[in-house]
Steps between C-alpha positions, in 0.01 A plus 500: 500500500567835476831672317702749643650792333840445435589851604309415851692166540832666427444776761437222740833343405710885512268520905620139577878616382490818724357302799827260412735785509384655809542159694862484345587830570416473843710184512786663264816466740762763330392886326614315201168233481276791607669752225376225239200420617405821515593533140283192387186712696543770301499344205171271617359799613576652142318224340215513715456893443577393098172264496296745643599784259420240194159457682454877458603510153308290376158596644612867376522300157132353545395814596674677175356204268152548644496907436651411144191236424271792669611751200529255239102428567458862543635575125402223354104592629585879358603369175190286438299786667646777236466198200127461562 
């Protein structure tokens, strides 16, 4: 059985949300139900665009960790180097 990411399985919940508002919006009777409904897209749409910037943040953090471990190896090795 195989685990999904919880960042996957809330995008799927924010994409079954939008599909939800789009079907009520184009049932909304008055500009009043379509004014907040558009509101609550926005705001899923914010989250949505949220989880993918965290995505991007934290492989730039991987990426930052693995070029700090490259130049901790790379001064430790010239330290023993200049010992010896």
């Amino acid at each position: 059985m195989s685990k999904e990411n919880p960042s996957d399985v809330r995008k799927k919940d924010l994409d079954i949300m939008l599909s939800k508002l789009n079907a009520l919006e184009v049932s909304a009777g008055d500009n009043y139900q379509k004014s907040i409904i558009k509101i609550l897209r926005t705001l899923v749409e914010g989250q949505m665009h949220t989880l993918n910037e965290l995505e991007h943040f934290k492989k730039a953090i991987d990426l930052v960790t693995m070029q700090l471990f490259k130049v901790d190896n790379k001064v430790n090795s010239s330290l023993k180097n200049s010992v010896t």
